[in-house]
N, C-alpha and C positions, 0 to 999 in steps of 0.2 A: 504494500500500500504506500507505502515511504518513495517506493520509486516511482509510484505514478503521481504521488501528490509535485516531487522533484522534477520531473518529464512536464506534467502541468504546466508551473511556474517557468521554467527553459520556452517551454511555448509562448506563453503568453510575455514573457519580457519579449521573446523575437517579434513577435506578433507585434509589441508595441513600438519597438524599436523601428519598424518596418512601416506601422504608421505614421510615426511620426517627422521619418525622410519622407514617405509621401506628400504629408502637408508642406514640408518646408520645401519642399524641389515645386511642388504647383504654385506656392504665394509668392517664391523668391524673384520671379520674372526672369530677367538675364545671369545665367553662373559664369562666372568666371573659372578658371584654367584649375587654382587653388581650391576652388570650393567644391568641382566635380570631383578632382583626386581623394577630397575630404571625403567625399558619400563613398568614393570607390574604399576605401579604408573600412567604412562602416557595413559596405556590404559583403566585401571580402569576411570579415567576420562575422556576420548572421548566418552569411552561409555555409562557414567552415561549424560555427555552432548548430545549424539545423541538422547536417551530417550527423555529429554526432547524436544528437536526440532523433534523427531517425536509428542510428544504430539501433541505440538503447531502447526504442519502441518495438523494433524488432525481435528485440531478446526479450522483450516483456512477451507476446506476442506467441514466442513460440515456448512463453510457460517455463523462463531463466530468468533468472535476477539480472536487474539492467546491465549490472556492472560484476563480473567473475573477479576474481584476483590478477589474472592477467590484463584484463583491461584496468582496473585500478594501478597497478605498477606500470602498466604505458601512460595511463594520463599522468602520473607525478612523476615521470622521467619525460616528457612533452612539457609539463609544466615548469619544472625546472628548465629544463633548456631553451624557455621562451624565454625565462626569466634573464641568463646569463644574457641573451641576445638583445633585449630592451633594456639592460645593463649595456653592454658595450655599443648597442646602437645610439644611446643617449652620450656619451663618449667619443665614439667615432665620426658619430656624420658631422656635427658640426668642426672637428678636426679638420675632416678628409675635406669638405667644401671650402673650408680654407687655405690648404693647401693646397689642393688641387685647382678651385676655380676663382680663388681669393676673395669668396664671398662670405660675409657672414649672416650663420643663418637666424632666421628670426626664432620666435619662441615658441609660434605655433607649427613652423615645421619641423621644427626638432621634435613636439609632439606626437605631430604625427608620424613621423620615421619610426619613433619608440613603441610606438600602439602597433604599428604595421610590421614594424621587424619582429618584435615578439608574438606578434598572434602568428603572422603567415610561418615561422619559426615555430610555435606549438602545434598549428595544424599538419605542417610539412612532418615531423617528426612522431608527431601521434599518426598519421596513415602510416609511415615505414615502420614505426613501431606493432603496429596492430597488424598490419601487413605480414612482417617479420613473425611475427611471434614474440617476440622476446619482451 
C-alpha cells in the first residue's frame, strides 16, 4: 500500500509539474533561447522520472514490490553519482567557460548546468545500472 500511496504522489507532482510548464509556455508569448533550454531541463527530468514510476507501476502490477533490493542499490548508487556530478558540474562549468570562452557565467546558468548534469547523470546511470544488473 506504501508503494502505491508513493507511485501516487510521483504522479501527481509530475502531473503538476507538467501543468504548470503548460500554463507558463501559453501566457509567456515570445521564449527566448535561455528560457526554452530552461523547460528542456525541466522536461528532460519528468521524463526521466515518469520512466521510473512506470517501472515501478509495472512491478506493482505484476504482484512485486515496486522496488527489490537490486533496484534500491541502483537508485542510491545513481543517486550518488548525480550527486558527485552536480558537485563538480557546479565547479566546473563556470571554470571551463572561463577559460575556454572567457565568459562568465551568470547564476542562473550555472543553475541550471547543476540541475541538468546531475539528473541527466542519475538517469544515465540508473538505466546502465538496472540495465547491468549490478
Amino acid at each position: 500500500m506504501k508503494d502505491k500511496i508513493r507511485i501516487g504522489i510521483g504522479i501527481g507532482i509530475a502531473a503538476a509539474v507538467i501543468g504548470t510548464l503548460s500554463f507558463y509556455v501559453l501566457n509567456a508569448g515570445n521564449l527566448e533561447l535561455s528560457e526554452i533550454l530552461q523547460i528542456g531541463v525541466v522536461l528532460i527530468l519528468v521524463v526521466s522520472a515518469a520512466y521510473i514510476l512506470w517501472d515501478r507501476i509495472k512491478n506493482i502490477k505484476k504482484g512485486l514490490p515496486a522496488q527489490d533490493e537490486r533496484l534500491k542499490i541502483t537508485n542510491y548508487k545513481a543517486c550518488y553519482y548525480g550527486f558527485i556530478a552536480a558537485i563538480w558540474s557546479a565547479v566546473g562549468a563556470p571554470l571551463l567557460s572561463g577559460i575556454l570562452f572567457d565568459y562568465e557565467m551568470p547564476g542562473h546558468y550555472v543553475t541550471a548546468v547543476v540541475v541538468l548534469g546531475g539528473g541527466l547523470t542519475f538517469i544515465i546511470s540508473y538505466l546502465y545500472l538496472a540495465w547491468k544488473g549490478n
